[in-house]
Each structure stands twice: as structure tokens, then as C-alpha cells.
C-alpha positions in Angstrom: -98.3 29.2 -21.5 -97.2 28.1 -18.5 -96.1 24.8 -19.5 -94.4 25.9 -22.3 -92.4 28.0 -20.1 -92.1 25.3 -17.5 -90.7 22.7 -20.6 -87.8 25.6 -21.7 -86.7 25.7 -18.3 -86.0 22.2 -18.3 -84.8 21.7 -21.6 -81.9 25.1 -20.7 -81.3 23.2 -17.2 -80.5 20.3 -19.0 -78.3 21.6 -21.9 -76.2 23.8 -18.9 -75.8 19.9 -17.3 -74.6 18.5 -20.4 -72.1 21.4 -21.3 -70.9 21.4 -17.5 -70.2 17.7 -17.9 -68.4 18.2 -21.4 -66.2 20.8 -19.0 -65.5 18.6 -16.6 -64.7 15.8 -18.4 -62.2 18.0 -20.7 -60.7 18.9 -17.5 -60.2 16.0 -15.9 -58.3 14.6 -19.6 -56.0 17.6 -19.2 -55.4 17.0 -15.5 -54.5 13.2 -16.8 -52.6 14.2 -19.7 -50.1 17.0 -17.6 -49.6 13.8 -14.7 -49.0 11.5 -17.3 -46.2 13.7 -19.2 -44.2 14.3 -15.4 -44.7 11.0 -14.3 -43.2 9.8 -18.1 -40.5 12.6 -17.6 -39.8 11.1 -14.1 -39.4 7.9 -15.2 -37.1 8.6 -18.0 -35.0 10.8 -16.3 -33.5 14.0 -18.2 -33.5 13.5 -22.2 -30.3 15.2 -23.9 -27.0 14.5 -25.4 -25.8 11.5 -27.8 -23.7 8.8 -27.7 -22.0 8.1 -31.8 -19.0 6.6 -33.2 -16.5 8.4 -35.6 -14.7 6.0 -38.4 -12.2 7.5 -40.6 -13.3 6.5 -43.8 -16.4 4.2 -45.5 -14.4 1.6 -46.5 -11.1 -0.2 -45.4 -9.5 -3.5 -46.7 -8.2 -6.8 -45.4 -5.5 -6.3 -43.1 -5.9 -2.0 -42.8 -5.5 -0.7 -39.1 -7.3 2.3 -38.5 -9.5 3.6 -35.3 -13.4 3.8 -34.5 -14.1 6.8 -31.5 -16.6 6.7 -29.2 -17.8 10.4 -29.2 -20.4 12.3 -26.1 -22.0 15.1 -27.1 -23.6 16.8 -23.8 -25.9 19.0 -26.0 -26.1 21.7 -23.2 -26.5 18.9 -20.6 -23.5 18.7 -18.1 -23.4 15.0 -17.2 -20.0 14.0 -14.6 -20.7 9.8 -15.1 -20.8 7.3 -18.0 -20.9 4.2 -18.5 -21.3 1.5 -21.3 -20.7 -1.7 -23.6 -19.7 -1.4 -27.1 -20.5 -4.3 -29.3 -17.6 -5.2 -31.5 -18.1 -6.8 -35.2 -15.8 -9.9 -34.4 -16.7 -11.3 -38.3 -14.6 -8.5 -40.0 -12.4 -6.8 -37.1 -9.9 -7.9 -34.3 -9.1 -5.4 -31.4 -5.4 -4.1 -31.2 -5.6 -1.7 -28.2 -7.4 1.0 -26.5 -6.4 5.1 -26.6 -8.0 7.0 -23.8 -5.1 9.6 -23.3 -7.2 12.2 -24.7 -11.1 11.1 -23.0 -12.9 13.1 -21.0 -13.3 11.3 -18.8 -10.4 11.4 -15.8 -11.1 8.7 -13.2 -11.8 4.9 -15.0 -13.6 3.1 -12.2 -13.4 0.2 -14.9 -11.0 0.8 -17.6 -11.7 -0.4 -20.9 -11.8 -4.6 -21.6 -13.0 -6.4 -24.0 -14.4 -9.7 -23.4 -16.4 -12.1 -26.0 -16.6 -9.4 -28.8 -17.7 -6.3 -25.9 -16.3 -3.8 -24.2 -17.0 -2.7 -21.0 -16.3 0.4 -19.3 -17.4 3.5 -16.7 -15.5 6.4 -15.0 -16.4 9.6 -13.9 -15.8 13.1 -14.7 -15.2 15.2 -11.5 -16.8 18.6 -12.3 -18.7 17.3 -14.9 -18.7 18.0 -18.7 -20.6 20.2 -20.8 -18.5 19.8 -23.7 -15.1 20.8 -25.6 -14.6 24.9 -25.5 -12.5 26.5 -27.8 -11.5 29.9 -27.5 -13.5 32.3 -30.1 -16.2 29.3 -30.6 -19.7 30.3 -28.9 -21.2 26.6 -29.1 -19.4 23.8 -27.8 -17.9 20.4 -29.1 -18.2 17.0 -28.7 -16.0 14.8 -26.5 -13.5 11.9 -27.2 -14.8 9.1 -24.7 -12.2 6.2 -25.7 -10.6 5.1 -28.8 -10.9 1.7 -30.4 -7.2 0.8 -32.6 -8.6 -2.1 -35.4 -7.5 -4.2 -37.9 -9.3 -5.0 -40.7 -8.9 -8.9 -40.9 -12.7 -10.7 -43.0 -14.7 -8.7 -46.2 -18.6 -7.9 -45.1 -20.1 -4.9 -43.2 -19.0 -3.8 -39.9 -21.4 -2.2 -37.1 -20.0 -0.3 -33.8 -22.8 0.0 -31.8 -23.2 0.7 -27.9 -25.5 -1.0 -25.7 -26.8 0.0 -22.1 -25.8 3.2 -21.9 -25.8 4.9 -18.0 -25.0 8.8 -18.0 -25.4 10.9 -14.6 -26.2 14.5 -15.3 -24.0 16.9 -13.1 -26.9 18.3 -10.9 -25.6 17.0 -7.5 -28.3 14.1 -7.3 -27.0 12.0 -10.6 -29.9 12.2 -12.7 -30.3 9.5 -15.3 -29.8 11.3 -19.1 -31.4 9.3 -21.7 -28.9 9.9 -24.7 -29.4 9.4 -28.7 -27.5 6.6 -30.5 -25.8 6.5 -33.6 -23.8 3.6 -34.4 -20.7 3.2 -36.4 -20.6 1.7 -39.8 -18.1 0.3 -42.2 -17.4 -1.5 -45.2 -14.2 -3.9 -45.3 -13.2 -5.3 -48.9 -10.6 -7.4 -49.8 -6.9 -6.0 -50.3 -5.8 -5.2 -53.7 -2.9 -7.3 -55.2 0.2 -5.9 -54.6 3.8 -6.7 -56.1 5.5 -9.7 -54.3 8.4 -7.3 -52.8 5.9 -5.3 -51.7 4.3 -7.8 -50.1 7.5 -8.6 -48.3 8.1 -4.8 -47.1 5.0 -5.0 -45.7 4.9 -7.8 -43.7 8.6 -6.4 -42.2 7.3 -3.4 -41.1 4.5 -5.2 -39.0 7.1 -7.1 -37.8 9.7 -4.7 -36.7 8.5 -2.4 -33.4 11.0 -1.6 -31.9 9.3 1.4 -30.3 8.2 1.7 -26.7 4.8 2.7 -25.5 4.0 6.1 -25.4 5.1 8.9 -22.3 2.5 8.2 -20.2 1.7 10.5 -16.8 0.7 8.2 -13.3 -1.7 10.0 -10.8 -1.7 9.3 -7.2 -5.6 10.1 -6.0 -7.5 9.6 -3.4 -11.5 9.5 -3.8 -14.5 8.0 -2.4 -15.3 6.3 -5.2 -12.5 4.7 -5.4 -11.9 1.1 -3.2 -13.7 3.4 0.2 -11.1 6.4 -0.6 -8.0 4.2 -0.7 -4.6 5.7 -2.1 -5.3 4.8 -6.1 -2.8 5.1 -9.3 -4.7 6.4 -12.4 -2.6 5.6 -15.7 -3.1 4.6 -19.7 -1.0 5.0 -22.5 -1.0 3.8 -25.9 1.7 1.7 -28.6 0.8 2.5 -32.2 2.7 -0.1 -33.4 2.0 -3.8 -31.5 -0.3 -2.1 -29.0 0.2 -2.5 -25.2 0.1 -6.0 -24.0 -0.2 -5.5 -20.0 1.0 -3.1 -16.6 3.6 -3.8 -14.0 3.3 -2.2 -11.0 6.0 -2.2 -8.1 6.0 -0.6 -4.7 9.3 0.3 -2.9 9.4 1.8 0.8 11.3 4.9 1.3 13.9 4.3 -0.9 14.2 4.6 -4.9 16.0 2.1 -7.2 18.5 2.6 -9.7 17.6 -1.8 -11.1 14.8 -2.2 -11.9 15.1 -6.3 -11.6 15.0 -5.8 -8.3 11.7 -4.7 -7.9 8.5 -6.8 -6.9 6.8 -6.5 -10.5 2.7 -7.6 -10.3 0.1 -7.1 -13.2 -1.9 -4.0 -12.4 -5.0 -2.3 -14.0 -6.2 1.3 -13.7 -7.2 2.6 -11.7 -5.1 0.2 -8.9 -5.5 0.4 -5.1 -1.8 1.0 -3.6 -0.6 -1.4 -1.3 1.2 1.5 1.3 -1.6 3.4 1.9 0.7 5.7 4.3 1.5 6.7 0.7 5.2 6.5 1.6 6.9 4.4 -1.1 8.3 5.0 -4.7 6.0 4.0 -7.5 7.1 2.3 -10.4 4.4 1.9 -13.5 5.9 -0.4 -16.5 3.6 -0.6 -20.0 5.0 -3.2 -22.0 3.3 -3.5 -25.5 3.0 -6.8 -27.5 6.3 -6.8 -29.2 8.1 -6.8 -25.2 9.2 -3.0 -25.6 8.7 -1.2 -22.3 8.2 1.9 -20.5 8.7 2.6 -16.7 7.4 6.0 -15.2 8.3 6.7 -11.2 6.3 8.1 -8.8 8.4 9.7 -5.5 7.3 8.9 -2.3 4.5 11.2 -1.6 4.0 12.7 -4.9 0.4 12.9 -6.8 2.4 12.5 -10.1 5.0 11.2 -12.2 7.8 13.3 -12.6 6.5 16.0 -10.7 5.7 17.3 -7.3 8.0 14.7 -5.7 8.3 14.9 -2.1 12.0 12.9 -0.8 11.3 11.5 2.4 15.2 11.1 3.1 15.5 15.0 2.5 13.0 15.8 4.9 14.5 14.1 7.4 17.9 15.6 6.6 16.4 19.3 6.6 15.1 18.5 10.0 18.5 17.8 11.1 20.1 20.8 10.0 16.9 23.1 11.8 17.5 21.2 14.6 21.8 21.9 14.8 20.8 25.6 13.4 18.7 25.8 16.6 21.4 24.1 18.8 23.9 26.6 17.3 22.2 29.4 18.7 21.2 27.9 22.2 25.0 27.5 22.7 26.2 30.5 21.4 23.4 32.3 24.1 24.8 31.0 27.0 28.3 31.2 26.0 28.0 35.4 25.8 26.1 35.0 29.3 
């Protein structure tokens, strides 16, 4: 009796091990799996928003110029950085220009340039965006980043596709956000034959711009992420027809210009560190497109803008010497009654 007692107690002692083991070790796989998901969530960084590119239509033909827009998407995720390289399809598309009037993005610490087929790019967002709100629209939109102006110019398949991707979320310590991709795609075929004097009107119209580039606004900022918080012109602007070629810049101390040959020109790029950091000179901004139309914009002397907020150093000076013989004035007539 007693040994059948004796061998229950051991065999309960030894199924309470085993099922305190199976505890443990089921504990010790959740303790691993919970680590494993923050340290995976630390590595990545954030996950939210997406990166895609908008085409206007499926297919285009030989010789079409239409645009390809790099759209963000925050998806409730406030990011304030971005940067990127798009991947142009070389066989079947040649670049005509860049639009980034309209981008969310405000301050281009490298504007957009293409180089072997990519474009680069990055700029910030002060403030941060958390996407486009419209009035009587509870969820947000999307976001233009830049626009790409094309021409059609080889028959085949055409990919847009953006390749190492850096977005700071907004959170005061830039957080890496991994975004979703989506690339671009688009068919090019060849042009339908046209009637010869149609040919011939066509092939004027290219020709003939006449137009300038587009009004374009100049800011004059000041930031530390930008050349160690130097004085720094922001500018862009666009030429729907030839599609802007290069930027002037000139700089003239405290006094504007009425020739504009006169000026020291140089080839600028936004954003563009100013030579008189006193920020005391005129600024003069030319955009000239590929057919040799221009457009100048001036900046006064101490203004943050083009065509507003000017600030006329010569006036100053001029208002200070009529407080001065208003003060004067009185002084004299004082001691005259005394």
C-alpha cells in the first residue's frame, strides 16, 4: 500500500515538473517573440505613408509631351524631410524640365537634377506635412512632391520608379518612416500618320516659343540647414513650352538698376548662398528657358521676397534725416522763446 502510494507521489511530482517546464518554456518564446517585434520595429523605424507616381494616361505616342508626378501620401504620419532618386526610362523618354511650384516641400537642400537617367533630390518641410486639407473633407490628401515634363521620343514600356527613399517623421527626433512604393507605368506607341501640312504645323509650333518662363516668387531665408544659416535664395519656376535651360543670379550693393547688362550675371541653383551676407544688396534672379526667353524677378535690399516687403536702404537714410532736422527744428525754436 505504501509503495503504491509512494510510486503516485512520484509519478504527480513528476507530471507538475514537466507541465512547469512546458510553462516556462512558453514563457520564455513569448518574452523572445515581444523583444524580437520592438527590436524589428526599432530597426525599421516607423512604417506609414507611400511614395507613387501619377501619369496622365496608359498610353502616349512618339513625340507626345505629357508629365509623370511624384505623389507622398503621409497616411496619418506627419513626416517634415524627404529625400530620393527617381529612375528615368531613358529607352522611351527624354527629360524636358522639372515643376516643383506646387510641392510640398518649401526648402530644396538639393533641387531636382538628373544625371545618367536619375534624379536626385531632398528638402525639407518646416512644420512638417500630414497631408492636403480641404475645407469640408474630413480625411486628407496626398501631396505633389515634384513634377517630371516628358517627351515621348522610342515605342516600348516605360517604368518611373524611385529608389532609396529617406523620409523623417515630424516627431522632433527625425524618425526614419519606411514608405510603400508604387511605381509609374506607361506604354509609348508609335505616332499615327498624319497629313504632310499637318506635319509641318506641327513641327512650327515646337519651334516657335516665344514665351517667357513663368512668374516666379524669390525667397530670402535664413536656416540652419542651410550653408551653417547663411543668407539663402529659394526659387523654381517652370516653361511649358522649351522648358527652362539655366538661373542668373546678380548681386548689387545698395543701389538698384534700371540695365540689366550691367549686372555681374553667374549661374545659380536653388537654393543659393548669397554673397552679402549683411543682406544689404538688390537681388536679381533671371530664368531663361531653352528657346533664350527670360524672366528677371528683383529682390530689394533687405526684403525676404520678390516684389514684396522691400525695405529701401537710401529711404531710411533719408527718413533719418528729416527726424533729425524735425528734432533740430524744435531745439532752436526752444531757445529762441527763452
Amino acid at each position: 500500500m505504501r509503495l503504491r502510494d509512494s510510486s503516485r507521489i512520484t509519478t504527480n511530482n513528476k507530471e507538475q515538473q514537466k507541465t512547469n517546464g512546458n510553462k516556462f518554456v512558453g514563457y520564455f518564446l513569448l518574452f523572445v517573440a515581444i523583444c524580437g517585434i520592438f527590436l524589428f520595429v526599432g530597426i525599421r523605424g516607423v512604417e506609414g505613408a507611400s511614395l507613387y507616381f501619377t501619369v496622365p494616361k496608359d498610353v502616349v505616342f512618339v513625340g507626345q509631351d505629357f508629365e509623370v508626378t511624384l505623389m507622398l501620401d503621409p497616411e496619418g504620419e506627419a513626416v517634415n524631410a524627404l529625400a530620393g532618386k527617381i529612375k528615368l526610362p531613358k529607352d522611351t523618354f527624354l527629360l524636358r524640365d522639372f515643376n516643383t511650384g506646387d510641392s510640398i516641400i518649401d526648402l530644396w537642400i538639393e533641387g531636382p537634377k538628373e544625371e545618367n537617367g536619375t534624379v536626385t533630390f531632398s528638402g525639407i518641410i518646416p512644420g512638417g506635412f500630414d497631408g492636403v486639407h480641404e475645407a469640408f473633407m474630413s480625411a486628407s490628401a496626398p501631396g505633389k512632391v515634384l513634377t517630371l515634363a516628358m517627351r515621348a521620343h522610342a515605342p516600348g514600356t516605360a517604368v518611373f520608379s524611385l529608389e532609396n527613399p529617406v523620409l523623417l517623421a515630424n516627431d522632433g527626433k527625425g524618425t526614419p518612416v519606411t514608405p510603400t512604393l508604387r511605381e509609374g507605368r506607361i506604354m509609348v506607341e508609335e505616332t499615327p500618320s498624319l497629313p504632310k501640312e499637318r506635319v509641318g504645323q506641327a513641327s512650327n509650333k515646337e519651334q516657335e516659343d516665344v514665351t517667357s518662363p513663368e512668374p516666379f516668387e524669390v525667397t530670402v531665408t535664413r536656416d540652419p540647414a542651410l550653408y551653417d544659416n547663411k543668407w539663402t535664395a529659394i526659387f523654381a519656376t517652370q516653361d511649358k513650352e522649351s522648358g527652362v535651360d539655366y538661373y542668373e543670379i546678380a548681386e548689387k550693393l545698395w543701389k538698384e538698376t534700371q540695365n540689366d547688362a550691367e549686372l555681374e550675371w553667374v549661374r545659380a541653383e536653388s537654393p543659393y548662398a548669397l554673397t552679402d551676407q549683411t543682406h544689404g544688396s538688390f537681388l536679381f534672379v533671371k530664368a531663361v528657358d531653352n528657346a533664350g526667353n527670360i524672366r528677371i524677378v528683383r529682390v530689394d535690399a533687405g526684403a525676404t521676397s520678390g516684389g514684396g516687403g522691400s525695405v529701401d536702404k537710401s529711404m531710411l537714410i533719408l527718413t533719418g534725416i528729416g527726424i533729425i532736422s524735425m528734432l533740430l527744428l524744435v531745439l532752436f525754436s526752444r531757445k529762441r522763446k527763452h
